[in-house]
N, C-alpha and C positions, 0 to 999 in steps of 0.2 A: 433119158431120165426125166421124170419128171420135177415141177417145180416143188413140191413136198419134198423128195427124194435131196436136188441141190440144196435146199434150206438144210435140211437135216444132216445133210453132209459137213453143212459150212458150220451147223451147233458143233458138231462131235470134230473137228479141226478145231477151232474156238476153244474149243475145252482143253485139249492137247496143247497148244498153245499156253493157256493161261498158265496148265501145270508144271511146265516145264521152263517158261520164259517168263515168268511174272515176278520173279523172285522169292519161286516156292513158300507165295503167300499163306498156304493153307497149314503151312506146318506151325505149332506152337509150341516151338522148342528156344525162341529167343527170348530167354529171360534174365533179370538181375543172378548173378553168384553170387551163394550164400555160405556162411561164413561162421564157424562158432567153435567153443572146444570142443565139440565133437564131432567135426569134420561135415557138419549136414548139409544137404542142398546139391545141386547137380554140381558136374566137374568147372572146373575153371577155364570161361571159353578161352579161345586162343584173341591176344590182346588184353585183358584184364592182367594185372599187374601184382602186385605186395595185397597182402588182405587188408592190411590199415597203414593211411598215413600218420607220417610221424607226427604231426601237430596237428589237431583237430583243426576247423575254424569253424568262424561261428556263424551263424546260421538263424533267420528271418523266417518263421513261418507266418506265412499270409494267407490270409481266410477269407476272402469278398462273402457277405453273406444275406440275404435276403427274404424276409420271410422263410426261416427254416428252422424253427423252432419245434417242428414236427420231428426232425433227422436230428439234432443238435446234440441230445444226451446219449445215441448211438455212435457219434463219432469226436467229438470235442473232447471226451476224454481220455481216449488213446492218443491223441497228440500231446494233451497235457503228460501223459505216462510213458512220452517216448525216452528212451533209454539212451542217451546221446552224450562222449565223454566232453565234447567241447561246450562253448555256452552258446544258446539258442535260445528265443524268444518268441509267444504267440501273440499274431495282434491278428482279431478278428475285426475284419469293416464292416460297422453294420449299415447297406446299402439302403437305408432308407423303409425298414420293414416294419409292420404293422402289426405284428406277435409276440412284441416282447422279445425278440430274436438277442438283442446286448441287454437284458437284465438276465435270462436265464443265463446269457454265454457265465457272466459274473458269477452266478449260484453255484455254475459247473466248476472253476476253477476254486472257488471256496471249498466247496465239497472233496473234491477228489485231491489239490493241489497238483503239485508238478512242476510242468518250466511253467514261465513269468509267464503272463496273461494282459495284453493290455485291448480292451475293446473301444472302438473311436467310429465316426460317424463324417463321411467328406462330403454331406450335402447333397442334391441333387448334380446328375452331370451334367459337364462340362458340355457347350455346343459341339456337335460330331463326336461324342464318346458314347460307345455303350456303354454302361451301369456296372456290369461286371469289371471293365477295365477300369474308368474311373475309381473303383474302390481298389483296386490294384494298384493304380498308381498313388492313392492317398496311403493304404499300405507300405508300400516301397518306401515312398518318403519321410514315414514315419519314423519306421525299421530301421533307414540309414541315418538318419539324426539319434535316435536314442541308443542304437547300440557303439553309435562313434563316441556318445559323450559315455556310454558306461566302462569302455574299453580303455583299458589306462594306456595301451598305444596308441590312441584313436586310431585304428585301424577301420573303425565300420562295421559293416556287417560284411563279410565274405558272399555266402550264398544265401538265394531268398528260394524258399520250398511255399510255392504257388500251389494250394492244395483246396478243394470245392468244400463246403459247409459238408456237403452228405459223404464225405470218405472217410472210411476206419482204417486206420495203421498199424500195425502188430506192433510191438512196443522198439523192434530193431529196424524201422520202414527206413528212418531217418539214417542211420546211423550207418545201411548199408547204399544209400543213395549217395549218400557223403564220400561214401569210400570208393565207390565205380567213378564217380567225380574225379576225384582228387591223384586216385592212380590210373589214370588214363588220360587225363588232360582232355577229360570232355568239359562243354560249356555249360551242354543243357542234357540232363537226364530225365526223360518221361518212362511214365509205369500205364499199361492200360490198364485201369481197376480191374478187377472183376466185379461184374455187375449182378444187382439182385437177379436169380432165379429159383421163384415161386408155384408160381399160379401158371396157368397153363399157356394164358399168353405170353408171360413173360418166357416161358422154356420156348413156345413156336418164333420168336423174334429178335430176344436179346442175342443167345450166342450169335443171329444169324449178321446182330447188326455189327459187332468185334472181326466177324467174319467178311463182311464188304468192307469193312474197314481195312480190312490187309490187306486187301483186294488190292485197293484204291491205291494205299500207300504201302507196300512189302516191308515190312521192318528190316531187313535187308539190304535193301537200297536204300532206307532213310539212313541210315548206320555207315553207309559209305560217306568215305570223310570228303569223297569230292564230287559223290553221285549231285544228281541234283533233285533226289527227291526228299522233300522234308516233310514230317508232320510230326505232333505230338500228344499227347493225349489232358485234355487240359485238366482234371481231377488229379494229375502227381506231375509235377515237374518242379525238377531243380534246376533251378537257372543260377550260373556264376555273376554276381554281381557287375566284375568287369564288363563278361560279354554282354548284359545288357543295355550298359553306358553306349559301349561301340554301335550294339543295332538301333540305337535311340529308342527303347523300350522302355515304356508303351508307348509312349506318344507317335512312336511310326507305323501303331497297328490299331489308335485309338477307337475307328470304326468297325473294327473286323469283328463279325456275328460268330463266326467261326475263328475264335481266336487260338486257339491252339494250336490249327496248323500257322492259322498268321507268323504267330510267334517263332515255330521254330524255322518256317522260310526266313525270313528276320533275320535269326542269328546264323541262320547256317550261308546264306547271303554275305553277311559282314565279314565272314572267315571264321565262325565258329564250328565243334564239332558237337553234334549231337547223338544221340541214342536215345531209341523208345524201343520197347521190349512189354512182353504181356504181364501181369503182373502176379506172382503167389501172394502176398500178405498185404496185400492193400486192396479193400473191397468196398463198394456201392454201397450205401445201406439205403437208397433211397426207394420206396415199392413204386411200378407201376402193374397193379395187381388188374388193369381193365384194358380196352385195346385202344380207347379213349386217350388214354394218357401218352402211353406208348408211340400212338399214331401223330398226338402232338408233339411228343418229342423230335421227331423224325422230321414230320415236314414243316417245322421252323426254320430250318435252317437249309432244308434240301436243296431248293430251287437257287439260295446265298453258295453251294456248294457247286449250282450250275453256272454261277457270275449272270445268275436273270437273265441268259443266254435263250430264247427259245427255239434256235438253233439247236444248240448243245442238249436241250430238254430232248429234243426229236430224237435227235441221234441215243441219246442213254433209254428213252423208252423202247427205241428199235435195239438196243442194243443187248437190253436187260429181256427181249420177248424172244430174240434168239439166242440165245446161250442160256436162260432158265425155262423158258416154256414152251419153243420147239421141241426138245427131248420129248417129254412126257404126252404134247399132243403128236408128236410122228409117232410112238409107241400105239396109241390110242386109235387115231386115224387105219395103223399098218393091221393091226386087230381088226377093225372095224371091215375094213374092205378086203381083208384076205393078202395083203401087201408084204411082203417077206423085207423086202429090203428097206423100205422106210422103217420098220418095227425096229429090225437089228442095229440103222443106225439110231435112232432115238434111244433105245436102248445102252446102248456103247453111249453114250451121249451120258445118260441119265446116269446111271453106274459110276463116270466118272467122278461128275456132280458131286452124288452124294457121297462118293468115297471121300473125295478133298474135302468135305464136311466131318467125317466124321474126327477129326484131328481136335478141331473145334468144341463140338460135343462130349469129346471126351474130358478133357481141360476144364469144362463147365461142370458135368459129373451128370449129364443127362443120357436118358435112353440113345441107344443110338436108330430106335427106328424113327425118329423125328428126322434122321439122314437125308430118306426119300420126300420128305417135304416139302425139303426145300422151294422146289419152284411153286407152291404156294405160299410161302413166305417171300418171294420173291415177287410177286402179281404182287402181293400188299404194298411191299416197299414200291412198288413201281405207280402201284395208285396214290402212295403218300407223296410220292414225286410229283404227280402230276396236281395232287391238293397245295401242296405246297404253293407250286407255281399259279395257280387262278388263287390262292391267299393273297399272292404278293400282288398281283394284279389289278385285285380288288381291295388294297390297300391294307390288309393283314396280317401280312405276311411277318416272318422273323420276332412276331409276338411272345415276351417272353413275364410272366408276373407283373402284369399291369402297365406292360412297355411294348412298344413299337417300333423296330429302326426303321429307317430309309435306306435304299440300296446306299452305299457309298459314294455315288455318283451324284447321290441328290441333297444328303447330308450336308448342313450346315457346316 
């Protein structure tokens, strides 16, 4: 055989692999159970418990926010109108932004009312914090002083729902996160939004980017209460108060670029249980309508995702060129020269591929011929990877609205 023929052998094993032993990543059937008088929403997986608990608690939503004043009237006020029988409160941090991002938050909660509103400002960060956690933890500490003195137990605040400035809530987001919570004796519950899709970049790359995401972490395996794999999705997470005392959160994830998985390694480390799951009623509102924006999303934080490893970089570009774009070049190649058998295995290879996509695509509500694309969605990701890494290099890297971290190694 030749060396095309082994490569293409080794994509299409690769792939079989992935489908079978990855923790049937590609399937997006793991979602929150929904709940109402009229019985809607998929069945009730096996493990989810009583539809409601007995006693509501109360509940801290926190907003880190930063120049967002563009997203702010698309989603700030479906958190004001969530529909929640316990008491819960919204305090947006405004991270230091230059849009007027805490006078509109103010206008919005005037205008529409709702739960209580309190908007606050913690300054520049602290040495070694990112900006997002920093208003996180000025958040927290707000949250757990004002709802302990409103609470005539002083009980506190119960749960804090860690939610981005750009996410919209259907008006029961809150209310069904509280309840997968509370009858199941999880710590921390994450939802993956769904994200905008628009424009035509956003159809070739957003599902693809949900979709290496599950890759990476199987929701499946995160969901095992003793697996060791964690992540979460940092646009929805309810975190139980407790548990985040025991993981010393944030302060034990203060630098982390990538805090969402930080976070729920964290808790799931300390002895907590977690769940993330794909999200129906909690959605992105935030466009990336150019490939501009999209490609900065991605490779901020890619290379933070390899630990600045360029080791680790080698091996994910070799790794990402044989399981996405050996298929379609041995199909191309077996054409080309008359080759039967490189064709078929690239083929077998590529088939697979885009079949485990289209689960994906469907969930998002896009064509399914974007299926067979993949592996040029996949070259992209792979060149953001490698921009990533000459960003960080060249001292760029992890830039985020007018900020900059340092690997955590170098961090203050």
């Amino acid at each position: 055989m030749s060396a095309l023929m082994w490569i293409a052998a080794g994509s299409l094993a690769a792939w079989l692999w992935l489908l079978l032993g990855q923790g049937f990543f590609w399937r997006t059937d793991v979602t929150l159970p929904r709940t109402g008088p009229e019985g809607s929403g998929p069945p009730e997986p096996v493990g989810f418990g009583p539809p409601e608990p007995a006693i509501w608690p109360s509940v801290a939503v926190v907003v880190p926010a930063r120049d967002e004043s563009a997203v702010l009237p698309a989603s700030l006020p479906s958190l004001l109108a969530q529909d929640y029988p316990g008491p819960a409160e919204i305090f947006l941090i405004d991270d230091g932004s230059s849009d007027g991002t805490g006078k509109l938050a103010r206008e919005l909660a005037d205008e529409h009312g709702g739960l209580p509103l309190t908007v606050d400002s913690p300054g520049e960060p602290g040495p070694g914090w990112t900006g997002k956690l920093w208003a996180v933890r000025h958040g927290m500490a707000l949250a757990t002083t004002r709802l302990a003195t409103d609470r005539k137990d002083g009980g506190g605040v119960d749960y804090l729902l860690l939610t981005d400035a750009d996410i919209a809530h259907e008006p029961d987001s809150l209310r069904e996160l509280v309840r997968a919570a509370e009858t199941n004796g999880l710590d921390l519950v994450s939802q993956m939004a769904r994200l905008r899709v628009v424009t035509y970049w956003e159809r070739l790359i957003v599902p693809a980017f949900v979709y290496f995401f599950a890759q990476l972490y199987p929701f499946r395996w995160v969901n095992r209460p003793r697996g060791r794999t964690a992540a979460a999705a940092g646009g929805c997470v309810l975190l139980r108060r407790e548990a985040a005392e025991r993981a010393g959160v944030p302060e034990a994830i203060r630098q982390a670029v990538i805090d969402d998985v930080a976070l729920a390694r964290t808790v799931k480390r300390s002895g907590g249980r977690i769940w993330l799951g794909l999200a129906d009623r909690v959605d992105s509102v935030r466009p990336y309508p150019r490939l501009g924006e999209l490609w900065r999303m991605v490779s901020r934080s890619a290379y933070t995702q390899l630990r600045h490893n360029p080791l680790l970089l080698l091996v994910t570009v070799a790794g990402l060129a044989v399981v996405y774009l050996v298929p379609p070049a041995a199909v191309v190649a077996g054409v080309l020269t008359g080759r039967p058998v490189p064709l078929a295995l690239g083929a077998a290879a590529w088939a697979l591929m885009a079949g485990s996509y289209i689960p994906m695509l469907r969930y998002y509500r896009q064509t399914l011929w974007l299926a067979p694309l993949l592996p040029l969605t996949a070259l992209l990701y792979l060149l953001m990877t490698v921009d990533s890494a000459v960003r960080h290099h060249l001292g760029q890297g992890a830039a985020w609205k007018g900020r900059t971290y340092a690997r955590p190694s170098a961090a203050p």
